[in-house]
C-alpha positions as CSV (number, residue, x, y, z in Angstrom):
1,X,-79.3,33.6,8.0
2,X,-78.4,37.1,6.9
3,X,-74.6,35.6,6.1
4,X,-76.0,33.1,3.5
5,X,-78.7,35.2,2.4
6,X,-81.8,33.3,3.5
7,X,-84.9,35.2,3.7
8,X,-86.9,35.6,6.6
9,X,-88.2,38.0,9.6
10,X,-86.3,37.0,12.2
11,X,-82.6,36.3,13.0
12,X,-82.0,33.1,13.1
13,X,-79.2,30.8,13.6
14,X,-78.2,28.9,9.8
15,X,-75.5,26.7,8.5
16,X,-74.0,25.9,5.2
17,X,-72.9,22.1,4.4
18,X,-71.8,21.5,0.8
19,X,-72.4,24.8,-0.5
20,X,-76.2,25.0,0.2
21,X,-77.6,27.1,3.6
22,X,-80.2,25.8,6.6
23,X,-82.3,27.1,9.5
24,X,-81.1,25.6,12.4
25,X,-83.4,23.8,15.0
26,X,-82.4,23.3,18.8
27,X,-79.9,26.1,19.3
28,X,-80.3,29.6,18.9
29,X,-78.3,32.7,17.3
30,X,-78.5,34.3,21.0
31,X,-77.4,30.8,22.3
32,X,-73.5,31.7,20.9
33,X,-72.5,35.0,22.1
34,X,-73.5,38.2,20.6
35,X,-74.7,38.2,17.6
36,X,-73.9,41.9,16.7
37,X,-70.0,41.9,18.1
38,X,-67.5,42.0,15.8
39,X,-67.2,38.0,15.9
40,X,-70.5,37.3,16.0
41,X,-72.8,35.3,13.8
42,X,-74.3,38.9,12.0
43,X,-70.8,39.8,11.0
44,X,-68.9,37.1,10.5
45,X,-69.2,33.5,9.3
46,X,-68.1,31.2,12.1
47,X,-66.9,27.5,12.4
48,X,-68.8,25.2,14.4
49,X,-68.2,20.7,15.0
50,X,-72.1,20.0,14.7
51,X,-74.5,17.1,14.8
52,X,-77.7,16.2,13.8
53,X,-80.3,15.8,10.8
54,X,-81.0,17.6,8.0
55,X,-85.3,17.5,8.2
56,X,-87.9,19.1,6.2
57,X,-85.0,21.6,4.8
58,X,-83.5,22.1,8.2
59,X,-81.1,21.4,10.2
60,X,-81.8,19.8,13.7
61,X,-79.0,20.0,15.9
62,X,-78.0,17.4,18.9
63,X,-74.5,18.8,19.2
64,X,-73.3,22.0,18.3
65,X,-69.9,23.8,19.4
66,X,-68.6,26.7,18.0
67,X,-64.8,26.9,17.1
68,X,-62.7,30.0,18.6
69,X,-61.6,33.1,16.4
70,X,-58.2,33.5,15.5
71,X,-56.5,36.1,17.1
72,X,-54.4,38.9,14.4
73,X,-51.4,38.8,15.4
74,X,-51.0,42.4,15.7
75,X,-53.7,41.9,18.4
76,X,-51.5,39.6,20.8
C-alpha cells in the first residue's frame, strides 16, 4: 500500500492493474516474505502472475505467485 500511496493504518498487501492501485483480499503482505528486506513489498515494487476479481474496489485473489528478483550481476 505504501508503494502506491494508498492511505490506510495498516500494512497491507496492494496491486496496481492499468495504472490504478487495490487492497488485496485473500493473501497477505506477511504471506510473501519479509516485508521490510531489501526485496520486500515496503521497499520495492514486486511482480506477481495473479487471479481473481476486482470487488467493491478490491482485489480478491484466487491465485497469487510472486515472480523472483533479478539478481545484479555484480552480485553473482
Amino acid at each position: 500500500m505504501c508503494q502506491f500511496d494508498l492511505q490506510g493504518k495498516d500494512c497491507a498487501l496492494a496491486i496496481r492493474i492499468d495504472a490504478k492501485a487495490y487492497y488485496v483480499d485473500g493473501t497477505g503482505i506477511d504471506e510473501h516474505g519479509d516485508a521490510h528486506a531489501r526485496d520486500g513489498f515496503c521497499n520495492k515494487i514486486r511482480k506477481a502472475a495473479m487471479q481473481g476479481i476486482l470487488e467493491n474496489g478490491r482485489y480478491k485473489v484466487s491465485y497469487f505467485k510472486l515472480f523472483p528478483t533479478a539478481v545484479p550481476a555484480s552480485s553473482q
